[in-house]
C-alpha positions as YAML, in Angstrom:
chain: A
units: angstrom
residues:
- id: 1
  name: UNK
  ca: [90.80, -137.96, 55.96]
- id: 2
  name: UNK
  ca: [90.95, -134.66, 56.50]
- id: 3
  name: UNK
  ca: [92.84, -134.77, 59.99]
- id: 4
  name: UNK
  ca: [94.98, -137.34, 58.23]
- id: 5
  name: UNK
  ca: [95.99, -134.94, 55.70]
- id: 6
  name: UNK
  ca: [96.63, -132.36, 58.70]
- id: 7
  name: UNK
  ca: [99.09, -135.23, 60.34]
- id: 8
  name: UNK
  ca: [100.65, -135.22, 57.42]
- id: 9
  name: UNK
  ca: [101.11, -131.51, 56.71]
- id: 10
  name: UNK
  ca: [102.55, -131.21, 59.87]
- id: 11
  name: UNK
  ca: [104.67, -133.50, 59.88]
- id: 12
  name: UNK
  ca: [105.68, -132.77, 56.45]
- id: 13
  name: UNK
  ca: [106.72, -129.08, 57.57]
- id: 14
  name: UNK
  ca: [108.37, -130.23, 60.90]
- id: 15
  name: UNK
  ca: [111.11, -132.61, 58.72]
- id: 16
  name: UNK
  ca: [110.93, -129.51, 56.48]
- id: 17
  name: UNK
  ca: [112.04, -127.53, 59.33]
- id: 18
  name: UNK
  ca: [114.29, -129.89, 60.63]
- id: 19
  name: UNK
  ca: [116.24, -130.35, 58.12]
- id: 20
  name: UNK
  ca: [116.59, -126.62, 57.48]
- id: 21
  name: UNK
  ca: [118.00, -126.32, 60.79]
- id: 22
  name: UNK
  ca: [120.86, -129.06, 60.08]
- id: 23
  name: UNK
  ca: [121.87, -127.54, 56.73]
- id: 24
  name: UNK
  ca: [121.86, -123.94, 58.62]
- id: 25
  name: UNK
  ca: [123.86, -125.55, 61.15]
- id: 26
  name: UNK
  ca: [126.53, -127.30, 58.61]
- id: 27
  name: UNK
  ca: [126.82, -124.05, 56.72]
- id: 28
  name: UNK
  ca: [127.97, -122.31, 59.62]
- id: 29
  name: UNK
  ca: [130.13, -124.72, 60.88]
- id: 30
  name: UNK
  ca: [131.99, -125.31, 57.52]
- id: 31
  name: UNK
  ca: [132.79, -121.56, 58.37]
- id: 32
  name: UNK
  ca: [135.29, -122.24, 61.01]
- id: 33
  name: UNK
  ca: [138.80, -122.75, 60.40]
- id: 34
  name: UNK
  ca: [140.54, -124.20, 63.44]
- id: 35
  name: UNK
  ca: [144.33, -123.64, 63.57]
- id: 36
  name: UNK
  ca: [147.11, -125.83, 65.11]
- id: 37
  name: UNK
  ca: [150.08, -124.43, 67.15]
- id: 38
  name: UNK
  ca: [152.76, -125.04, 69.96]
- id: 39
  name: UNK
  ca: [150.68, -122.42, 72.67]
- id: 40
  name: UNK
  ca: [154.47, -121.86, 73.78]
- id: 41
  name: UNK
  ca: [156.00, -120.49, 70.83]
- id: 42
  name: UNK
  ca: [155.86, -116.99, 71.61]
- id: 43
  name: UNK
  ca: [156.02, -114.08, 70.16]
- id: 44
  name: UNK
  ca: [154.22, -116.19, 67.12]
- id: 45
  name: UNK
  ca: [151.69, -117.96, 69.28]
- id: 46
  name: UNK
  ca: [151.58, -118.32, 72.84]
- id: 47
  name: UNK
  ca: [148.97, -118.28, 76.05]
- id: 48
  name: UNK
  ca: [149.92, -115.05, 78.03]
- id: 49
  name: UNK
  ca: [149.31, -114.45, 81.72]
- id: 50
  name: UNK
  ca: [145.55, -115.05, 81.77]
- id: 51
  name: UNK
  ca: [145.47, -118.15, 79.89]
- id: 52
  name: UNK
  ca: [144.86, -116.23, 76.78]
- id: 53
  name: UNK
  ca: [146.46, -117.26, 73.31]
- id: 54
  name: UNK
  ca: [148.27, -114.47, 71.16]
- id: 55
  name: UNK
  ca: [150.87, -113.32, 69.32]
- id: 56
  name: UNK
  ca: [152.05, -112.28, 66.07]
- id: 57
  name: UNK
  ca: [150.78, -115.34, 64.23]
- id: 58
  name: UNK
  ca: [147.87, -115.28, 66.28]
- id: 59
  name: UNK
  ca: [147.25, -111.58, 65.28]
- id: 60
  name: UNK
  ca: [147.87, -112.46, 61.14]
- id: 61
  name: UNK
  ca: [145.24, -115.43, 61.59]
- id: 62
  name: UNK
  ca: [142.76, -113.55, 62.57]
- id: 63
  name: UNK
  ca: [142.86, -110.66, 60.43]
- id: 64
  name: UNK
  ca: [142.77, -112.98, 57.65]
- id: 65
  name: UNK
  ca: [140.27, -115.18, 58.19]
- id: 66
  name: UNK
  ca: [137.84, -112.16, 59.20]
- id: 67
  name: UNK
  ca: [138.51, -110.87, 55.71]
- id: 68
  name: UNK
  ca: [137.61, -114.24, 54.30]
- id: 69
  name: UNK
  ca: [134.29, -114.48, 56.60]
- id: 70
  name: UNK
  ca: [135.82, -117.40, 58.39]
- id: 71
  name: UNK
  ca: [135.33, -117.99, 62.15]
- id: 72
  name: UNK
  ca: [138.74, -118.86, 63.67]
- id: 73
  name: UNK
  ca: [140.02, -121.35, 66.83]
- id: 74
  name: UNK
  ca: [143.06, -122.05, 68.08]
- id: 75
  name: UNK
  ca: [143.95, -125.23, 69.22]
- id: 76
  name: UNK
  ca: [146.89, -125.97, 71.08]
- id: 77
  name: UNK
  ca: [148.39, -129.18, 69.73]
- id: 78
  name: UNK
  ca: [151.07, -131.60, 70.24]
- id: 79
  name: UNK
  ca: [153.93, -130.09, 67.74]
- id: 80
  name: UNK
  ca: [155.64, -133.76, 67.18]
- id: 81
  name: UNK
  ca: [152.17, -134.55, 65.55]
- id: 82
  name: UNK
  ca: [151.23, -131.55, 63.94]
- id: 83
  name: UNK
  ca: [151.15, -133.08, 60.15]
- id: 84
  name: UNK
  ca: [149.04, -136.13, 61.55]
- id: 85
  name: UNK
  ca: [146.90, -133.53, 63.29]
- id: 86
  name: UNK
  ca: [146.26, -132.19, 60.32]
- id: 87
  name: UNK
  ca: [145.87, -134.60, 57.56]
- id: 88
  name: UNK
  ca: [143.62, -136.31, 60.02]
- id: 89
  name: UNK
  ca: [141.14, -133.31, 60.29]
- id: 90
  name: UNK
  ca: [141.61, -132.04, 64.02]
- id: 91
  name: UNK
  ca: [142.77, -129.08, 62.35]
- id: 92
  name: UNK
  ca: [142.81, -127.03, 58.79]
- id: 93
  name: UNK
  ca: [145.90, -125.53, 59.04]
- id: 94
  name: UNK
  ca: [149.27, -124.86, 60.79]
- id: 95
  name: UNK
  ca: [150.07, -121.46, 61.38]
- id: 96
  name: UNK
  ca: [152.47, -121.43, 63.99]
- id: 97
  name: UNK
  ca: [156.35, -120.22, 63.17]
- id: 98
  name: UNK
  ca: [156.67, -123.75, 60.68]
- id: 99
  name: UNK
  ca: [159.54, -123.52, 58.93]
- id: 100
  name: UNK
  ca: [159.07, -124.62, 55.24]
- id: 101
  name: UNK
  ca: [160.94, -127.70, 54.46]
- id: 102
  name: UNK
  ca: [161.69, -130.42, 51.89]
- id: 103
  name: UNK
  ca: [159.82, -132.63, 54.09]
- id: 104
  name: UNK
  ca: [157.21, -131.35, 54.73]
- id: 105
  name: UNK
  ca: [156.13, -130.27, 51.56]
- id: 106
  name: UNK
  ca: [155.64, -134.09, 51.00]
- id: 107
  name: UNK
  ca: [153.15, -134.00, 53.88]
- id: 108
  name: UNK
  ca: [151.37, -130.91, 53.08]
- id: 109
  name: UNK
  ca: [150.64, -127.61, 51.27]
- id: 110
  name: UNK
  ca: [152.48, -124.22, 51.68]
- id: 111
  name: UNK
  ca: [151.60, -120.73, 51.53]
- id: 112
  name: UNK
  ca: [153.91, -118.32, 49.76]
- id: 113
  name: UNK
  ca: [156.65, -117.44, 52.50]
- id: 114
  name: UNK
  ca: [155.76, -114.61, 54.67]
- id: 115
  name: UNK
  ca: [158.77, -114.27, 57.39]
- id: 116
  name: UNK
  ca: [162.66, -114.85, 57.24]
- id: 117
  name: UNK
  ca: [163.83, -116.61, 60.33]
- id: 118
  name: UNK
  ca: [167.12, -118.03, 61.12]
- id: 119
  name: UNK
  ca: [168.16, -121.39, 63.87]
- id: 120
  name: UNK
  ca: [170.35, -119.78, 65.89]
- id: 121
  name: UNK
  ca: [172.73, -121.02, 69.20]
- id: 122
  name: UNK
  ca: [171.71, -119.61, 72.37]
- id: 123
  name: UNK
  ca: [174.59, -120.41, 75.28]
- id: 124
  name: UNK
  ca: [174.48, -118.64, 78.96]
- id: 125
  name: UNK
  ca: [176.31, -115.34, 79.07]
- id: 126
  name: UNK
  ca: [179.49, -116.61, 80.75]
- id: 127
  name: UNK
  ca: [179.69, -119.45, 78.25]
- id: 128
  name: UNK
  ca: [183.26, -120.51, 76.80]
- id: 129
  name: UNK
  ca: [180.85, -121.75, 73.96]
- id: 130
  name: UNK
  ca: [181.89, -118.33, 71.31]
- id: 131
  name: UNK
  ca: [181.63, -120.44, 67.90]
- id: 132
  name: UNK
  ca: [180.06, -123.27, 66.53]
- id: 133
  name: UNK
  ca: [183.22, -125.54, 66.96]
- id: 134
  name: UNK
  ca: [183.02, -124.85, 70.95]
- id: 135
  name: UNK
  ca: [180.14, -126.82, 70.49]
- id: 136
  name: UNK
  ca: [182.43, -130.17, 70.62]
- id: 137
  name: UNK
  ca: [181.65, -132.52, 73.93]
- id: 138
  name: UNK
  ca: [179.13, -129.94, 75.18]
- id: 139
  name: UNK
  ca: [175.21, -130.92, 75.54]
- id: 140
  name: UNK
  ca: [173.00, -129.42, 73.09]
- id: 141
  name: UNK
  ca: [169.76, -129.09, 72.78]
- id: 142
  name: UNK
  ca: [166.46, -128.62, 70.32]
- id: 143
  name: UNK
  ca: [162.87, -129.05, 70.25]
- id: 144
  name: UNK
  ca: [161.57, -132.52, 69.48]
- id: 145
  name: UNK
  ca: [160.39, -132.62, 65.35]
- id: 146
  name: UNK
  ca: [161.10, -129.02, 64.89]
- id: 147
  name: UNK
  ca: [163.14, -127.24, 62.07]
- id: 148
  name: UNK
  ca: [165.88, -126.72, 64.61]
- id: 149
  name: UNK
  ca: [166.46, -130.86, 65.18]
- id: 150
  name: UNK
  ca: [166.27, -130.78, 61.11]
- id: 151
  name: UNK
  ca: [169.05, -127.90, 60.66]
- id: 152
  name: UNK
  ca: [171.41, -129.10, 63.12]
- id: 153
  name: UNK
  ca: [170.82, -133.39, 61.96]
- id: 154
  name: UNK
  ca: [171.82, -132.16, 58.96]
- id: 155
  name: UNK
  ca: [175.16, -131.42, 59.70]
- id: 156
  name: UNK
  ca: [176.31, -135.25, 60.94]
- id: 157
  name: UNK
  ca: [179.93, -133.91, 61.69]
- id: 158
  name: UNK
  ca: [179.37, -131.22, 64.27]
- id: 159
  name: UNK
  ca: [176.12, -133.48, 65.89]
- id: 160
  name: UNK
  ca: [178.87, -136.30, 65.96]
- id: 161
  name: UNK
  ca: [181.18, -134.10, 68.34]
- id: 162
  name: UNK
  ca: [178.43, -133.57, 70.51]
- id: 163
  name: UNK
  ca: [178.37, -134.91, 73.85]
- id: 164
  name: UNK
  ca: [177.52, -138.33, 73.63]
- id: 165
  name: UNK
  ca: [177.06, -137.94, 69.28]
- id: 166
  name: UNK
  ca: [173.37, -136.99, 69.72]
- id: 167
  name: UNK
  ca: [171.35, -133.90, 70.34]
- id: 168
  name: UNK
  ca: [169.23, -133.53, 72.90]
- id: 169
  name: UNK
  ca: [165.47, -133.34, 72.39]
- id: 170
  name: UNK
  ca: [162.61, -131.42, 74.46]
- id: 171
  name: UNK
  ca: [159.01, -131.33, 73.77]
- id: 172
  name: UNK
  ca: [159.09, -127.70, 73.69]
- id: 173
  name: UNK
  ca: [161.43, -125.10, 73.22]
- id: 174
  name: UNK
  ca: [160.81, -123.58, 76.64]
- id: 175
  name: UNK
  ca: [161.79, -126.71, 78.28]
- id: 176
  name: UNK
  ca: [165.06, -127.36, 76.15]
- id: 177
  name: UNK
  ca: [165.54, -122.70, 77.40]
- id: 178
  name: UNK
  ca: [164.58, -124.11, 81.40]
- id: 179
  name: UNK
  ca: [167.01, -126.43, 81.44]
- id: 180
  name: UNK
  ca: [169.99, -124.18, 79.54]
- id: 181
  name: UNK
  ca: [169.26, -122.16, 82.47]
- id: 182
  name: UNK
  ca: [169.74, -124.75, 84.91]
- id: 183
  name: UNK
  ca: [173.25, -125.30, 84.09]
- id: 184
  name: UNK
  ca: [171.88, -129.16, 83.06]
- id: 185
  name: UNK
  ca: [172.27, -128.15, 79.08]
- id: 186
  name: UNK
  ca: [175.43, -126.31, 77.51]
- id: 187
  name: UNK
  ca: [173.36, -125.07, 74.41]
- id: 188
  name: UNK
  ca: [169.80, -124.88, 72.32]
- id: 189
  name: UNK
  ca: [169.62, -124.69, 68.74]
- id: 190
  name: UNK
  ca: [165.91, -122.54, 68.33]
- id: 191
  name: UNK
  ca: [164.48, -119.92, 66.05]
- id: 192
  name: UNK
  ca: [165.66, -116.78, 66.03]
- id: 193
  name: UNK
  ca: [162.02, -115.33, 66.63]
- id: 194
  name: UNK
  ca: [161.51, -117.14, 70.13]
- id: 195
  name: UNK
  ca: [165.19, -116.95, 71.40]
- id: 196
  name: UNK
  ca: [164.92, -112.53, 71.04]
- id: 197
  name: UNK
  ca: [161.79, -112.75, 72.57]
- id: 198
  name: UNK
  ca: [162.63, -114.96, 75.55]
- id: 199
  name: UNK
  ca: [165.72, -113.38, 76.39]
- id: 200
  name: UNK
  ca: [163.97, -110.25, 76.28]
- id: 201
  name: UNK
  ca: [161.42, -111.49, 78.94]
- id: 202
  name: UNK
  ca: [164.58, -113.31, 81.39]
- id: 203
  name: UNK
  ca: [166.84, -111.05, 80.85]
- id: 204
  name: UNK
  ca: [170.10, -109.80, 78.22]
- id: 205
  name: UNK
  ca: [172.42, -110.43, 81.13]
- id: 206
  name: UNK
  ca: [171.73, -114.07, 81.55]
- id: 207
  name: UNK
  ca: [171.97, -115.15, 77.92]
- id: 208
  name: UNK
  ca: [173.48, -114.80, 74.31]
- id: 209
  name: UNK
  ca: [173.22, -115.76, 70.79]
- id: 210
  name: UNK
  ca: [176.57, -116.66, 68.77]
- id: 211
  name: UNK
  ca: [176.95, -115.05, 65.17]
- id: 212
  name: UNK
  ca: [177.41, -118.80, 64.03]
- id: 213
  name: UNK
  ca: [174.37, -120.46, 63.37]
- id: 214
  name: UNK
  ca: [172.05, -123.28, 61.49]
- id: 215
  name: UNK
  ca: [171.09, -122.05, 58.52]
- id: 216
  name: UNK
  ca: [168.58, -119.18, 57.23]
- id: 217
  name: UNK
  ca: [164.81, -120.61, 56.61]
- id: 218
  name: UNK
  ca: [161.11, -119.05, 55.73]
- id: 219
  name: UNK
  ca: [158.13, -119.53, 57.67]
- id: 220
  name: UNK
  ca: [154.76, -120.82, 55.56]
- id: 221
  name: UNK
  ca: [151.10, -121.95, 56.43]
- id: 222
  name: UNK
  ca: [150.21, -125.24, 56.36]
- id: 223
  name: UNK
  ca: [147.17, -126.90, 54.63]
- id: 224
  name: UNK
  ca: [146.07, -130.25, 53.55]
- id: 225
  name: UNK
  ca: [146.81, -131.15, 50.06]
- id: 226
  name: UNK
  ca: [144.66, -129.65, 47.13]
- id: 227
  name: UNK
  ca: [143.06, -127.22, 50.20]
- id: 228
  name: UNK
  ca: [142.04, -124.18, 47.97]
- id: 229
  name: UNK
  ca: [141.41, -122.25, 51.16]
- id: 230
  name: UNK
  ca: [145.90, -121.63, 50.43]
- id: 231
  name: UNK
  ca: [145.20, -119.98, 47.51]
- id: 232
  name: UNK
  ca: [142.72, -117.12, 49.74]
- id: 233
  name: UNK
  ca: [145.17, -117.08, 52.55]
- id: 234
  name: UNK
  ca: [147.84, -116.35, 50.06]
- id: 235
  name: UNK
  ca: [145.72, -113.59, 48.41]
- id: 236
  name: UNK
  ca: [144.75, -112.16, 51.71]
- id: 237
  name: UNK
  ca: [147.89, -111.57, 52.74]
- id: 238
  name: UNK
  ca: [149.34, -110.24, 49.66]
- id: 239
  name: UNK
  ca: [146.41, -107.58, 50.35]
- id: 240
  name: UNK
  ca: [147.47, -107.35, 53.58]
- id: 241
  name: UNK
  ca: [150.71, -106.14, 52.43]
- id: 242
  name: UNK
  ca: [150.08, -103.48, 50.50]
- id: 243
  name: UNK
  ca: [147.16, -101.81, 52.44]
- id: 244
  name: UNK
  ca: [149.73, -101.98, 55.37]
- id: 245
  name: UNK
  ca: [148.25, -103.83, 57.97]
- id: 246
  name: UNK
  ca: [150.99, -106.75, 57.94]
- id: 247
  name: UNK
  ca: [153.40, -103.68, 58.89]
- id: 248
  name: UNK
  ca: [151.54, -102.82, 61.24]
- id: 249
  name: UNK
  ca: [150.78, -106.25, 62.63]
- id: 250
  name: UNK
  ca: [154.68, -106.83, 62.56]
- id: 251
  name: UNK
  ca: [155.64, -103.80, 64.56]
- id: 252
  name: UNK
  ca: [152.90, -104.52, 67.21]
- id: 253
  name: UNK
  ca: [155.36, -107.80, 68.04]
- id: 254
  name: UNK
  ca: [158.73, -106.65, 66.62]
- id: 255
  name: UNK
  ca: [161.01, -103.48, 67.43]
- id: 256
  name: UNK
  ca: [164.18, -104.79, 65.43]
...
């Protein structure tokens, strides 16, 4: 009997244990936030040189969620999926230069605004494309499910004097830049943001941006609906504001 009770003890204290161990385990994992993003969107999120992922996003996410107590990742995603990526759990939030829109406020739930950005036209630098109307028979192009498709669909009678009456799509920004470089596109419609920064790295002489443009926008975060883990980011970064280390942040990534 007594050995039995023994058995038991042990046994007892080893589920005990066990169990323990799981819940320790769960706790820590319902720690981590794991962020979505285009890895090519720089200077908001991108992998640099040795395969590493920063930027200014990058930068903001972190400080955040440190402040929180949160572990974050970064996981490169599929941008034409991002919402599905989300909703279905891959992720916990998108925080990745996405634009707020109409549309997307259907799909999920926004942090306050926290940076102005604007869709603007880049063309080569020996371009006859000056204005927005020079657009008319030329091939232009914009990432696939981005804000810049959504700005420029929006106005049906300069997309209907495109070449062809459609705009052409890319899976990533960089792509739609590669081939306006080429000579095989006439145009991209992008965020401001990127287009500075990649002419930057190529080169002023190759490129420019027209003072016409697609419209003004704000960049949000992105959370499931009824997420209260919004609400903290919000919070955070209204802190984050006034103690100066957004500022500070910012300038690390932006001179002008």
């Amino acid at each position: 009997m007594k050995k039995f009770i023994l058995g038991l003890t042990l046994l007892i204290s080893a589920f005990f244990l066990a169990s323990c161990s799981k819940t320790q385990v769960s706790n820590n994992a319902s720690k981590i936030v794991v962020v979505g993003l285009d890895d090519t969107f720089a200077p908001m999120g991108f992998k640099n040189e040795k395969g590493e992922i920063v930027g200014f996003d990058v930068d903001l996410a972190k400080e955040v969620f440190k402040r929180l107590g949160y572990e974050v990742k970064f996981q490169p995603i599929d941008w034409a999926m991002k919402e599905s990526e989300l909703n279905s759990k891959k992720i916990d939030a998108i925080w990745n230069g996405y634009t707020i829109t109409e549309e997307r406020k259907e799909k999920v739930d926004f942090t306050k605004p926290y940076l102005v950005n604007r869709q603007v036209i880049v063309v080569l630098k020996d371009s006859n494309i000056n204005k927005k109307s020079d657009l008319e028979g030329k091939r232009v192009a914009a990432q696939l499910n981005s804000s810049s498709q959504e700005a420029v669909e929006k106005d049906k009678e300069i997309l209907s004097k495109f070449k062809d009456g459609k705009l052409n799509l890319y899976e990533t920004n960089n792509d739609a830049l590669m081939e306006l470089e080429s000579g095989r596109i006439d145009a991209v419609v992008v965020d401001e943001i990127l287009a500075r920064y990649y002419i930057k790295l190529k080169g002023e002489d190759k490129f420019k941006i027209l003072e016409d443009n697609f419209g003004e926008e704000e960049y949000g975060i992105g959370f499931r609906k009824g997420d209260e883990l919004k609400d903290k980011v919000d919070k955070t970064l209204e802190e984050m504001k006034k103690d100066g280390t957004f500022e500070r942040i910012y300038s690390n990534w932006f001179k002008k």
